[in-house]
SEFIDO-534868 format. One line per 8 residues: their letters; for each residue x negated, y negated, z negated of N, C-alpha, C, O. Coordinates in pm, whole numbers. Atoms other than C-alpha are relative to their C-alpha. Layout:
N
a	X,Y,Z,X,Y,Z,X,Y,Z,X,Y,Z ~ ...;
REM end
This chain:
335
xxxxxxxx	72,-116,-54,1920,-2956,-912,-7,111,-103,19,226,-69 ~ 24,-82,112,1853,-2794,-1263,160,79,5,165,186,64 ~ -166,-46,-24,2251,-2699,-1269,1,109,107,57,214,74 ~ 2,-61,-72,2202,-2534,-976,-73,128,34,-36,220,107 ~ 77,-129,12,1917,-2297,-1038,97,96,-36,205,61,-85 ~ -68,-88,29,2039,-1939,-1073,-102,60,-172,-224,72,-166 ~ 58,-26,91,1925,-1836,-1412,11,214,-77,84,297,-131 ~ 28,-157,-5,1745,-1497,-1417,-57,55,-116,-175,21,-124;
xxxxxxxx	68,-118,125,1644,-1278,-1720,-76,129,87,-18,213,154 ~ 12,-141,3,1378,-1022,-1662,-39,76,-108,-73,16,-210 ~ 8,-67,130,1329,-770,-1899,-83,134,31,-58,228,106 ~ 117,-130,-55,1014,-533,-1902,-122,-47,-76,-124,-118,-176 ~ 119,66,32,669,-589,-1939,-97,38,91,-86,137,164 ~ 136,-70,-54,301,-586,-1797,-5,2,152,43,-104,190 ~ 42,-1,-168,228,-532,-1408,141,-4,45,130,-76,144 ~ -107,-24,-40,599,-481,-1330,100,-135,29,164,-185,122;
xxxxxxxx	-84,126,6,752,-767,-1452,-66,-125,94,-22,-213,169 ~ 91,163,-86,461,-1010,-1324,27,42,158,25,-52,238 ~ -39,28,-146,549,-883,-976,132,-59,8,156,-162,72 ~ -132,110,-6,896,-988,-1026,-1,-125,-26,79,-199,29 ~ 1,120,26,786,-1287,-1184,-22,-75,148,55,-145,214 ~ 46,71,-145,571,-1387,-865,70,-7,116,21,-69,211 ~ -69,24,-86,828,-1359,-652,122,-85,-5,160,-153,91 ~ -103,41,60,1106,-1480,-821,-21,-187,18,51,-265,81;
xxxxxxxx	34,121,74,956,-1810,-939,-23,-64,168,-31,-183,140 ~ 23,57,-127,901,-1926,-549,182,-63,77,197,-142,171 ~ -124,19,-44,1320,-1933,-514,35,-113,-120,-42,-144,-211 ~ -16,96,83,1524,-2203,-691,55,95,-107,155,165,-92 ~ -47,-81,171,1554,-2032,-1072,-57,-16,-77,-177,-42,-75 ~ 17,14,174,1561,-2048,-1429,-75,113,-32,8,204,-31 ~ 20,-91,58,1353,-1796,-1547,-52,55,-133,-138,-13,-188 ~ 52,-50,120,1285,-1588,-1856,-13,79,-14,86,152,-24;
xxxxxxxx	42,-131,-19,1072,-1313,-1868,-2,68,-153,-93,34,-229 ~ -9,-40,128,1171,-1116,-2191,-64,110,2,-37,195,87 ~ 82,-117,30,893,-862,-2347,-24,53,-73,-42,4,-184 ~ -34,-84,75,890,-580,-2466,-144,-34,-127,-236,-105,-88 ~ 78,24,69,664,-579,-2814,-32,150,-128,-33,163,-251 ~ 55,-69,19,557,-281,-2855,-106,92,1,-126,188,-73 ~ 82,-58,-96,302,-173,-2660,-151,-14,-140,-185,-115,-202 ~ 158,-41,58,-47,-46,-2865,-102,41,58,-188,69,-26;
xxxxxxxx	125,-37,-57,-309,50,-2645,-109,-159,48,-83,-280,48 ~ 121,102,-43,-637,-147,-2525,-50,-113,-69,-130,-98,-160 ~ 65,113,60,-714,-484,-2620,119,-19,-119,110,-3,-241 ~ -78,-19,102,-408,-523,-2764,48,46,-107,104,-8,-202 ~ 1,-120,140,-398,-210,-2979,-58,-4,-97,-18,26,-209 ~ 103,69,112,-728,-347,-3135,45,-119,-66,42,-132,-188 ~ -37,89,110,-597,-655,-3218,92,49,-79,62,36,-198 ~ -76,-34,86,-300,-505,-3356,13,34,-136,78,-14,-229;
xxxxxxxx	6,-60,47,-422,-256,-3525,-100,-113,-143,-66,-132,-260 ~ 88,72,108,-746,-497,-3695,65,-107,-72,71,-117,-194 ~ -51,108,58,-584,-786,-3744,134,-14,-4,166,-132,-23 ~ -173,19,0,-197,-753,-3739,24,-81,84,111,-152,33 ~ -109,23,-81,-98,-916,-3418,83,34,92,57,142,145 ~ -88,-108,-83,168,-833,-3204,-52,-30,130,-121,-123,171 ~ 86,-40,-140,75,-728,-2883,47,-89,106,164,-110,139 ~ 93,151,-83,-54,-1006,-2657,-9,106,142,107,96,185;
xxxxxxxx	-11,-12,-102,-106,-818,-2342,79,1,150,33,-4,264 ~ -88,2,-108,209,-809,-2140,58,-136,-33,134,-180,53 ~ -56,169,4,307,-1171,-2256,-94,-63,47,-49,-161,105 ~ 85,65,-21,-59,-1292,-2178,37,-10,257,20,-97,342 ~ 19,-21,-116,12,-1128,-1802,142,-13,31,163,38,141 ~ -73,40,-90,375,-1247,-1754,-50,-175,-27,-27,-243,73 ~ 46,148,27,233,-1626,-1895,-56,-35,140,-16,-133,204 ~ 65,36,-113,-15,-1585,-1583,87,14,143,59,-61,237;
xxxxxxxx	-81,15,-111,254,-1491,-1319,112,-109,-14,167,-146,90 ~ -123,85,-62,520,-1728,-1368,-60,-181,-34,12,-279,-55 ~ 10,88,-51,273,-1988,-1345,-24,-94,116,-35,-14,208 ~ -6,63,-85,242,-2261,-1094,-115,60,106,-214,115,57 ~ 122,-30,-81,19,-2181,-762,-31,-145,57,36,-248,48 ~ 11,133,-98,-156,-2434,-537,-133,-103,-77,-223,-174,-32 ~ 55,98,108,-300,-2599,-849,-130,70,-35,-125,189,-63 ~ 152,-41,32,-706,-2558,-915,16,47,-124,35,165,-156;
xxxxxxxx	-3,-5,101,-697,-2627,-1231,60,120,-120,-1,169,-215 ~ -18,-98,42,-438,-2377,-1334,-51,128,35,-41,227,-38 ~ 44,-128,-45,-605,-2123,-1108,-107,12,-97,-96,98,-184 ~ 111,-4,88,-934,-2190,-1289,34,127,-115,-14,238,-137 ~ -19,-63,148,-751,-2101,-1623,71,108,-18,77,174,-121 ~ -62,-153,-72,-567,-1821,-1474,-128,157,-69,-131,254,-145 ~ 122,-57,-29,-912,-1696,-1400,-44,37,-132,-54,156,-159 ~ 49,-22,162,-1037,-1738,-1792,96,63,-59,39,132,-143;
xxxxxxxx	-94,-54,83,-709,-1599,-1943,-55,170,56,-78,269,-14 ~ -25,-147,-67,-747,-1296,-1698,-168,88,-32,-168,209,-57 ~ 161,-19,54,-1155,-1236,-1781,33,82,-74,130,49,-142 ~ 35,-119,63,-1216,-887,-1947,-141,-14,-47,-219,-65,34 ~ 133,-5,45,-1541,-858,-2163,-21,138,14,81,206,18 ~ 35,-163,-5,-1699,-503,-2136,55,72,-90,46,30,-205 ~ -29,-39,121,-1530,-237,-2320,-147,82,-83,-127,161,-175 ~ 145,-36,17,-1907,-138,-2392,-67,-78,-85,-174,-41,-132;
xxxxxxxx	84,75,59,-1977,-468,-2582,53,4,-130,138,90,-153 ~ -46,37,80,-1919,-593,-2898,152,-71,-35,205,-89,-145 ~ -127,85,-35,-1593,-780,-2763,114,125,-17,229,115,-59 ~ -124,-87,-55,-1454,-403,-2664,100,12,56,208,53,12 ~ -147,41,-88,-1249,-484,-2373,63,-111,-47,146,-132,41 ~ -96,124,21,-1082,-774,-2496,54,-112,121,-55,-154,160 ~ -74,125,-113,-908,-1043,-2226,-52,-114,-84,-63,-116,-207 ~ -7,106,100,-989,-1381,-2299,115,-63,-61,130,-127,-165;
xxxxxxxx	-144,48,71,-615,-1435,-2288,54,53,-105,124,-22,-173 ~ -43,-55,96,-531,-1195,-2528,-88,-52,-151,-48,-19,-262 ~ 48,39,140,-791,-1370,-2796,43,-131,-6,78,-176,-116 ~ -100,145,8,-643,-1746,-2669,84,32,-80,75,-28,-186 ~ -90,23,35,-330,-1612,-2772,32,68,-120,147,68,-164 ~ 13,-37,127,-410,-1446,-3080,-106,-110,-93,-113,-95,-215 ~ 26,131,100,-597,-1762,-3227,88,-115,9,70,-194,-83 ~ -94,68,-17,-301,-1988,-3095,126,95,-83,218,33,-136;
xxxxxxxx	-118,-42,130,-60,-1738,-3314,-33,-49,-151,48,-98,-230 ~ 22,47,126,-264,-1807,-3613,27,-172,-26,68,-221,-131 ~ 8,174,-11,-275,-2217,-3518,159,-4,-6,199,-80,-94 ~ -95,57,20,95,-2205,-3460,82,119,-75,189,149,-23 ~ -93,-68,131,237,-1959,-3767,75,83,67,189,107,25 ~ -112,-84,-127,373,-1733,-3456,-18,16,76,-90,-68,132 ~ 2,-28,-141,400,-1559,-3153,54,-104,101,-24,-139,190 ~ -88,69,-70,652,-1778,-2984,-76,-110,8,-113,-139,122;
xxxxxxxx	56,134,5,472,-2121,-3109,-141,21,95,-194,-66,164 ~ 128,-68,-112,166,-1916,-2914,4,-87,128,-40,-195,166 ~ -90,-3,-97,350,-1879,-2630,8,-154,59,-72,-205,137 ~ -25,157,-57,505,-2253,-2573,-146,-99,2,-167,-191,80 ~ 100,107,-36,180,-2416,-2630,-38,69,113,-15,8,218 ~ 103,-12,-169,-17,-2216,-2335,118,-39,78,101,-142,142 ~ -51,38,-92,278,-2234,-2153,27,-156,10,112,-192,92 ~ -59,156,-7,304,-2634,-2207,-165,-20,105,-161,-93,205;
xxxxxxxx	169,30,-49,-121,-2635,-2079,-27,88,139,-133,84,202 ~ 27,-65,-100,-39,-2387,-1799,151,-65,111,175,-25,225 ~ -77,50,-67,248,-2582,-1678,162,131,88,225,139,194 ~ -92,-111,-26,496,-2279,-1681,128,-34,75,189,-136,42 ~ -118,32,-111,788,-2269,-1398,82,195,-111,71,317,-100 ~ -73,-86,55,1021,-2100,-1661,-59,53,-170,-143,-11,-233 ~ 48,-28,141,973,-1900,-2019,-38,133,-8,31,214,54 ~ 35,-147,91,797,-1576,-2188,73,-37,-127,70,-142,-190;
xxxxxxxx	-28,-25,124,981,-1450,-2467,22,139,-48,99,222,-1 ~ 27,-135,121,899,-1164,-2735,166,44,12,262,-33,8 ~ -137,-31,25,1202,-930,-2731,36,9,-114,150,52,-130 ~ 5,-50,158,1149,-907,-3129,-79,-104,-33,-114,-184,54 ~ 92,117,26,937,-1141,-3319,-19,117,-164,-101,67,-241 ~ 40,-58,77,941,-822,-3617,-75,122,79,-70,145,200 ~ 124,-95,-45,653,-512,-3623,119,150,18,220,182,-45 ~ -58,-159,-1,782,-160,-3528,-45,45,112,-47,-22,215;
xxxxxxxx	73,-119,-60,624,115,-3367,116,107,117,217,174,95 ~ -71,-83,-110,740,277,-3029,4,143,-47,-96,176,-111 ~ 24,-128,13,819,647,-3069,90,77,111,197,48,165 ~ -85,-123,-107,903,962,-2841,34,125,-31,-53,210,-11 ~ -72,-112,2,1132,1242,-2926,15,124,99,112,154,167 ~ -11,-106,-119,1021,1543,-2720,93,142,32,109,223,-60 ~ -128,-102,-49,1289,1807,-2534,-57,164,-167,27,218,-238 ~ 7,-62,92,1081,2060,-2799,18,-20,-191,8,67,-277;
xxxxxxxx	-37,108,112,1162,1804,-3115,-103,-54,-52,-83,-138,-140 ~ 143,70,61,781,1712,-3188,15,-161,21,66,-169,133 ~ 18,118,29,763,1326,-3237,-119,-11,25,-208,64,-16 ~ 147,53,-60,480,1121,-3047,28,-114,-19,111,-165,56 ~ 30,103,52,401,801,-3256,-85,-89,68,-204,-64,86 ~ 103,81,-50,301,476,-3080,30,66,148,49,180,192 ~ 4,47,-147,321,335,-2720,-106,71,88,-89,127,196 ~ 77,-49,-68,-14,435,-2662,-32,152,31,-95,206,121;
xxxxxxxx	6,-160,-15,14,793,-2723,92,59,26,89,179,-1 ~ -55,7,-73,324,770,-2538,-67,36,167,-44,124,250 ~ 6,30,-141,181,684,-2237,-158,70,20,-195,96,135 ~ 151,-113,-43,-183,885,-2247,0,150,-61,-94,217,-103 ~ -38,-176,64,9,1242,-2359,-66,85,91,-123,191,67 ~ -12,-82,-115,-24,1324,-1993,96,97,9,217,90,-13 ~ -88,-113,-33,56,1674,-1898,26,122,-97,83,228,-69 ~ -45,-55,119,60,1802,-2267,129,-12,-50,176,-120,-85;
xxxxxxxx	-106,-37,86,379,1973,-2410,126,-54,121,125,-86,240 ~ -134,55,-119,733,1877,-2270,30,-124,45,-52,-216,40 ~ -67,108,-20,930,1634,-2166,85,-103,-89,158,-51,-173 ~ -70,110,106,1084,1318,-2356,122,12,28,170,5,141 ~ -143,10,35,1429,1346,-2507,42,-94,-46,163,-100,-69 ~ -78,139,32,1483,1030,-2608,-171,-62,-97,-253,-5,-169 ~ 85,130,87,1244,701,-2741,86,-61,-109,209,-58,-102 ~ -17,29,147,1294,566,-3078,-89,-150,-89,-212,-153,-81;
xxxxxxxx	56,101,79,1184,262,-3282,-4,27,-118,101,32,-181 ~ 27,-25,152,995,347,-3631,78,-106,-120,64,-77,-239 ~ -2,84,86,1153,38,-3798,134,-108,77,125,-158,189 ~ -112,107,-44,1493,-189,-3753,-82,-127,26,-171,-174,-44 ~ 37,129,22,1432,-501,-3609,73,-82,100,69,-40,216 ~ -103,203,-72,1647,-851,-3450,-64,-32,70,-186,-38,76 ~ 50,22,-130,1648,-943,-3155,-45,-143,-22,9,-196,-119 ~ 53,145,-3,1448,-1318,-3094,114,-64,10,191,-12,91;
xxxxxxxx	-159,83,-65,1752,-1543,-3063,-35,-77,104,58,-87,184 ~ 17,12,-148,1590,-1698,-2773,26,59,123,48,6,232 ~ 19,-116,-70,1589,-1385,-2618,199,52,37,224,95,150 ~ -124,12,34,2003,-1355,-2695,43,-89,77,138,-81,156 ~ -106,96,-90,2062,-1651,-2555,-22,-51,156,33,-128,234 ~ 56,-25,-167,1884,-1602,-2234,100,76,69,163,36,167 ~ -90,-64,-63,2089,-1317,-2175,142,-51,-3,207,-15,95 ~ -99,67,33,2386,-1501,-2288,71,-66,105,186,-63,151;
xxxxxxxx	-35,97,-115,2355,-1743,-2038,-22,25,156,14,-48,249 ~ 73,-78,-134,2191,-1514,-1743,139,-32,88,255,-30,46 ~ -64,-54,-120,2349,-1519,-1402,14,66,67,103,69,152 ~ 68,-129,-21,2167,-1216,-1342,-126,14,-89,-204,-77,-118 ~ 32,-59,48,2001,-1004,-1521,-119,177,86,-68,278,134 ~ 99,-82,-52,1642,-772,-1394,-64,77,-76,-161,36,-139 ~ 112,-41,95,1529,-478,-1573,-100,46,142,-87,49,264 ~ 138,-20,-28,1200,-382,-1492,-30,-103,134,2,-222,141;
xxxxxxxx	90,-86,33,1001,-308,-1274,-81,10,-120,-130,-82,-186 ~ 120,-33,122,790,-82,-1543,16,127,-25,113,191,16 ~ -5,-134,73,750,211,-1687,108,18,-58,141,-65,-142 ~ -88,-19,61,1037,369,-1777,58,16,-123,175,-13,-150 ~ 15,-51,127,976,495,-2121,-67,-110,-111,-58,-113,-233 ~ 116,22,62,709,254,-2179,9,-119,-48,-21,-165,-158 ~ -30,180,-13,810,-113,-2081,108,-8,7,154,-99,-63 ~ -152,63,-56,1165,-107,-1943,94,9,-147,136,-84,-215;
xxxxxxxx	-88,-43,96,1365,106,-2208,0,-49,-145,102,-49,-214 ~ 46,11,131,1139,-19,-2547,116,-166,-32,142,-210,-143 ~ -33,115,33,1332,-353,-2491,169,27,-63,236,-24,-153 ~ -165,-80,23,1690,-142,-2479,3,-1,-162,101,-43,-224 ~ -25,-64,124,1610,-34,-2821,37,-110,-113,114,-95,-207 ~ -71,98,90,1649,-346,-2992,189,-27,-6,241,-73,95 ~ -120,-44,11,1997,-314,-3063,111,-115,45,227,-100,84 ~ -104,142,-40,2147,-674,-2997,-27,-16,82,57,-67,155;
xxxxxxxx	12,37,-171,1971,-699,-2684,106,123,86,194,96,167 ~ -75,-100,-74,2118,-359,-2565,181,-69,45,241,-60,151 ~ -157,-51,32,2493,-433,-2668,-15,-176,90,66,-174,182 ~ -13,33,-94,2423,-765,-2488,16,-15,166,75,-91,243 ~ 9,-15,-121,2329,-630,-2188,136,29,63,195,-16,161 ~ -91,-57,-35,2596,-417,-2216,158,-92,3,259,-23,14 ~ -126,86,19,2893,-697,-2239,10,-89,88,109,-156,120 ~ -40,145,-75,2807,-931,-2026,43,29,113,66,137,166;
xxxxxxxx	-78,13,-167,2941,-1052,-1702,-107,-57,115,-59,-42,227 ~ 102,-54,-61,2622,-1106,-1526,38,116,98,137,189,101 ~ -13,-153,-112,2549,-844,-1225,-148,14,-84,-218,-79,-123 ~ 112,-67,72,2263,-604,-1397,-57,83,78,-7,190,112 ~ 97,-75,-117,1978,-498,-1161,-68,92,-50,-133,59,-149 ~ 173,-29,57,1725,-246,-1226,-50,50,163,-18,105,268 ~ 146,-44,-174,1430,-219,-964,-59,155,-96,-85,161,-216 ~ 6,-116,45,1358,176,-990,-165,-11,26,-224,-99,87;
xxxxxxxx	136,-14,-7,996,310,-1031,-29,18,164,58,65,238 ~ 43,-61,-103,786,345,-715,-47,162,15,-29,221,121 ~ 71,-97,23,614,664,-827,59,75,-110,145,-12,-107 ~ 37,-108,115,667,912,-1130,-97,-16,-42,-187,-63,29 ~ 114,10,89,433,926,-1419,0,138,-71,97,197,-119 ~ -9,-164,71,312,1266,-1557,1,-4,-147,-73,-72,-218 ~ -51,8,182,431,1313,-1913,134,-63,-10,209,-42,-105 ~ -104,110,33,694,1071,-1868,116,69,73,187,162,36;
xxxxxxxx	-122,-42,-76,933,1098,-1582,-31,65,157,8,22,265 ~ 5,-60,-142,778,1386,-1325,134,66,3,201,108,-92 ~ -88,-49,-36,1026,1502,-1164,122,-14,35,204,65,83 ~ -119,59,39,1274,1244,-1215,27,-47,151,-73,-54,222 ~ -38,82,-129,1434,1089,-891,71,-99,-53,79,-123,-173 ~ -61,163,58,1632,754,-892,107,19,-53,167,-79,-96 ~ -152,16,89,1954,899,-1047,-42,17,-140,-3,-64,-224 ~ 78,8,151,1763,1000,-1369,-83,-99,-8,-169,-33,-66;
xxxxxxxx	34,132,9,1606,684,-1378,89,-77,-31,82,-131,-141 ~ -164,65,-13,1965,515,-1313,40,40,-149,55,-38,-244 ~ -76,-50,123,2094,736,-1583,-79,-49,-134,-11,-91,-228 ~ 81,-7,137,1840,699,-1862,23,-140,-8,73,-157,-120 ~ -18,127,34,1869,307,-1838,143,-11,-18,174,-109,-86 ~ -65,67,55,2197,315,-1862,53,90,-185,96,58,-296 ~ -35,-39,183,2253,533,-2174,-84,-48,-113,-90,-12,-231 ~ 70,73,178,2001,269,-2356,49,-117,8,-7,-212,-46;
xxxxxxxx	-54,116,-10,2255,18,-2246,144,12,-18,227,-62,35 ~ -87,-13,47,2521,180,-2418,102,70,129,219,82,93 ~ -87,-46,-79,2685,334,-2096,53,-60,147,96,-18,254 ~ -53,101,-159,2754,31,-1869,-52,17,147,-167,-15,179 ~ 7,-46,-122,2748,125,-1547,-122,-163,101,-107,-283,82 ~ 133,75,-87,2429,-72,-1301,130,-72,94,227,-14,142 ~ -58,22,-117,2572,-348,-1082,-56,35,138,3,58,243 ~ 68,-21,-119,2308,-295,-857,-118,129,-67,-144,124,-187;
xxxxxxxx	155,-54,-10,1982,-21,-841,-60,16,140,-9,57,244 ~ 52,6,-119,1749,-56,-610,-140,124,9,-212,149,-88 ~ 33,-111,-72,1567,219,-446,-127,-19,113,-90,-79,214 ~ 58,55,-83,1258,181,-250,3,85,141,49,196,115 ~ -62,-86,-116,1304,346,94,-162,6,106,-154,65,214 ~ 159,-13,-39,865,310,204,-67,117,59,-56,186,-42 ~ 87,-130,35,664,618,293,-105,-18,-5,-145,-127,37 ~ 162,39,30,341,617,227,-124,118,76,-95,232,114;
xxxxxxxx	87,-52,-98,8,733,409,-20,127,-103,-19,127,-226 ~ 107,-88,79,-138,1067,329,-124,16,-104,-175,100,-178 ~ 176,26,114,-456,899,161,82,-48,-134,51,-2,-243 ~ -36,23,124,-199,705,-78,65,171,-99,63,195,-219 ~ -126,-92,79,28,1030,-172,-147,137,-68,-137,220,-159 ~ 117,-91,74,-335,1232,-237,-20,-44,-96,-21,26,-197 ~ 90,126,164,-465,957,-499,94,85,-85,74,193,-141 ~ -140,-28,64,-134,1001,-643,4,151,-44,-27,179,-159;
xxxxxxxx	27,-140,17,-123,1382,-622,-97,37,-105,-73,146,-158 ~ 94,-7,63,-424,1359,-836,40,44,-157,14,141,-228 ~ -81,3,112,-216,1265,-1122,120,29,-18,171,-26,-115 ~ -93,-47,-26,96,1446,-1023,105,-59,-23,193,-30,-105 ~ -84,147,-62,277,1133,-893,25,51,74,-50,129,131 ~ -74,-12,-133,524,1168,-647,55,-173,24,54,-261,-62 ~ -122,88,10,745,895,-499,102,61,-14,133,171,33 ~ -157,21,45,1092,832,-657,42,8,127,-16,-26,231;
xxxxxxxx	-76,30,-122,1355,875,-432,164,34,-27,216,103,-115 ~ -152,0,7,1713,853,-384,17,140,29,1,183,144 ~ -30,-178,10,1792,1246,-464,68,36,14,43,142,72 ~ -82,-45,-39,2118,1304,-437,128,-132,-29,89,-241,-72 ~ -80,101,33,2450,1091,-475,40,-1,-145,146,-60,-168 ~ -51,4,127,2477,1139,-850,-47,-147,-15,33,-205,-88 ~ 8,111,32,2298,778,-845,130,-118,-8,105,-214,-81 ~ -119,31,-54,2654,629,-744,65,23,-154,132,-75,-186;
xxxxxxxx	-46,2,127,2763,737,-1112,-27,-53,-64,30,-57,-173 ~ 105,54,141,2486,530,-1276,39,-142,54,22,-230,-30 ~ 15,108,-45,2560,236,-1051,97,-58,94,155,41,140 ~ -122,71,-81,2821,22,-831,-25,-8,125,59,-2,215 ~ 60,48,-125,2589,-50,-566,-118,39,-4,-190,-7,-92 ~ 149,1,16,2249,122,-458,-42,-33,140,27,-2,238 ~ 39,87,-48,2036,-72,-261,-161,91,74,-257,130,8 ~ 120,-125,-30,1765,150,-65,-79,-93,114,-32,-105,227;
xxxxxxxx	55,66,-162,1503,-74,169,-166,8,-85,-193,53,-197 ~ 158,27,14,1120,-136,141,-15,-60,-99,37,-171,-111 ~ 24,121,136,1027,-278,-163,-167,33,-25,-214,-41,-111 ~ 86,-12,43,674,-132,-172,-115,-73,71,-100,-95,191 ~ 148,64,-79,284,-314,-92,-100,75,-63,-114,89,-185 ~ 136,-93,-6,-12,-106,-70,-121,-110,-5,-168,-179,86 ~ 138,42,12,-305,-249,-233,-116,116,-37,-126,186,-138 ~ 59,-130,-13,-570,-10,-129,69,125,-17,119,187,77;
xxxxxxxx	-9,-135,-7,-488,286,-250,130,-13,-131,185,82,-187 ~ -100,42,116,-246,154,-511,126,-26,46,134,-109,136 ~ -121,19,-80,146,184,-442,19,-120,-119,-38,-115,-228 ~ -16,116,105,298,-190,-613,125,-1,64,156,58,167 ~ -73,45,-54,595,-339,-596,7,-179,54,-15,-277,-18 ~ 34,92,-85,610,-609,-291,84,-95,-88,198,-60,-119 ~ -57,56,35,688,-905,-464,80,-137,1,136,-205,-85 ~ -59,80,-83,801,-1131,-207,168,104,20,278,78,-29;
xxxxxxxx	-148,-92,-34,1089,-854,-93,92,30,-131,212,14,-150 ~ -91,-4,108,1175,-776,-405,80,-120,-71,197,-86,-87 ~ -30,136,10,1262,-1144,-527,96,-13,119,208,-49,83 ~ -102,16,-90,1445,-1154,-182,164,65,12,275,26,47 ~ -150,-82,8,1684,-858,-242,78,-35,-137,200,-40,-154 ~ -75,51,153,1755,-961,-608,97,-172,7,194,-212,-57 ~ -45,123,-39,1827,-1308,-473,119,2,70,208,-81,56 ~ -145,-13,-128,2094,-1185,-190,93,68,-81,208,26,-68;
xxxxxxxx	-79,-74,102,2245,-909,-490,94,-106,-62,217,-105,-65 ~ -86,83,105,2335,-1193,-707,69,-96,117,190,-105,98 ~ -120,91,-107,2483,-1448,-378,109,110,7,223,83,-31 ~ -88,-71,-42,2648,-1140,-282,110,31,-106,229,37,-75 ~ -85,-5,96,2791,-1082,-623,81,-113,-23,200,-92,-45 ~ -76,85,25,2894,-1430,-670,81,-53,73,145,-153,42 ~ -105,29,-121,3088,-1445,-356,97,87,6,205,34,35 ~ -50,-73,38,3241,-1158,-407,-17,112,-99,-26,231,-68;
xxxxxxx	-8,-155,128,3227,-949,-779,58,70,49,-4,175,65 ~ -104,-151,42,3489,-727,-731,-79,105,84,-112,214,38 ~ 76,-142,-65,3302,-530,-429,-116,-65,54,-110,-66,177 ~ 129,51,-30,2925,-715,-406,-108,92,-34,-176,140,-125 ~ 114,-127,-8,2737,-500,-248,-92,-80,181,-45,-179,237 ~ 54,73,-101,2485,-589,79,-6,73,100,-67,177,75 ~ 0,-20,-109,2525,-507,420,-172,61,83,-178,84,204;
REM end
């Protein structure tokens, strides 16, 4: 049976990936959710910053999606990993998972040794792994040439100054060799969902993961944003999306991008409006340059007022991409 799983790499972090996880992990597959390790804001930023560890938040929250359902017990501990203390108290926002897994780094001399123990006590269907296991600092190169240091002041610029000309890593650093040989062995390959700038691309930058991506024989998905983010990518539609992932993947053309094709109520597209969010959308046919095959159907679920990506559908179309590819590469594309 193990032989037979299809063995999926995703690559992202934080809310994005764990929807892919949760869907994914319900089909027969190998999975390994590779994350990005850069991210500085919130709980994480504090630990970072106080105590030098690497940031625990988007590994703590793909740990909790690609584990088992059904099971009390793990729900229970679901429940305690996922627990927020007030950012008002003495704790200051902290997760309980993010302090589990920053006293399990100190117990096991590492992130990774972290990692495998919860996942041995949470009964993990698949692996988290650090795209880096060294420290370096996200950075953003803006269209006016000012430099914006750090993930977090990345992603809370807003609607100050221009637009990003390119992201940057303060410091060389090697890819995990776990992480290498995931992709190595992938049968497919999922970036995001995530933030474009924030989660998806920071993993590009490691330089051996990129030039992997870029070589292999794998089919290479990316699930496009639902929305735009102001500071980041207003304005962008799904071919600048398309495009920007692939020039941090050295050029290689997308086997697949997928496109969500949803509309959304008036009450969601106001929220949104708020923060001068639009939905992404398939803009013109320049996407067709970034990609082999684009893939345009429903991929979105409306929780309240919140656009997500559905993560039953999505898991479904990534699932038929790769049959379809492996039945026929040369022109696997879906009907």
């Amino acid at each position: 049976m193990g032989d037979d799983r299809k063995r999926i790499v995703i690559i992202g972090g934080g809310s994005g990936s764990s929807a892919a996880l949760r869907g994914l992990k319900s089909h027969d597959t190998d999975l390994t959710s590779i994350v990005t390790m850069f991210d500085s804001g919130g709980s994480t930023g504090i630990l970072r910053e106080e105590f030098g560890y690497p940031p625990l938040g988007d590994i703590r929250q793909c740990l909790v999606a690609l584990s088992p359902t059904g099971n009390e017990q793990i729900a229970a501990l679901n429940s305690a990993l996922g627990f927020r203390f007030d950012s008002g108290s003495s704790l200051q926002g902290h997760s309980v998972g993010n302090l589990v897994l920053a006293a399990l780094t100190t117990v096991y001399n590492g992130v990774q040794g972290a990692i495998d123990e919860l996942s041995s006590m949470m009964q993990l269907k698949g692996q988290v792994v650090p795209v880096t296991l060294d420290e370096a600092q996200l950075c953003a190169r803006l269209v006016d040439g000012v430099v914006v240091r750090t993930e977090s002041a990345i992603d809370l610029r807003g609607a100050n100054g221009p637009g990003i000309d390119e992201v940057f890593l303060d410091a060389d650093v090697k890819a995990n060799p776990r992480a290498l040989e995931a992709i190595n062995n992938a049968d497919a390959i999922l970036l995001g969902p995530g933030d474009l700038y924030t989660s998806v691309i920071p993993n590009l930058l490691v330089e051996e993961i990129s030039d992997a991506i870029r070589d292999t024989n794998a089919p290479v998905i990316y699930a496009c944003n639902l929305m735009t983010k102001l500071g980041e990518t207003a304005g962008y539609g799904a071919s600048m999306f398309a495009s920007e992932v692939v020039r941090y993947i050295g050029g290689r053309k997308l086997d697949y991008l997928l496109v969500n094709s949803a509309k959304f109520s008036a009450e969601v597209l106001k929220v949104y409006a708020k923060e001068t969010a639009t939905p992404v959308e398939l803009d013109n046919r320049d996407a067709e340059n970034f990609a082999n095959h684009v893939l345009v159907d429903d991929l979105a679920y409306i929780d309240g007022l919140t656009v997500r990506h559905n993560s039953e559908r999505l898991a479904d179309i990534v699932m038929a991409a790769i049959e379809s590819h492996v039945t026929n590469p040369m022109s696997a594309g879906l009907d």
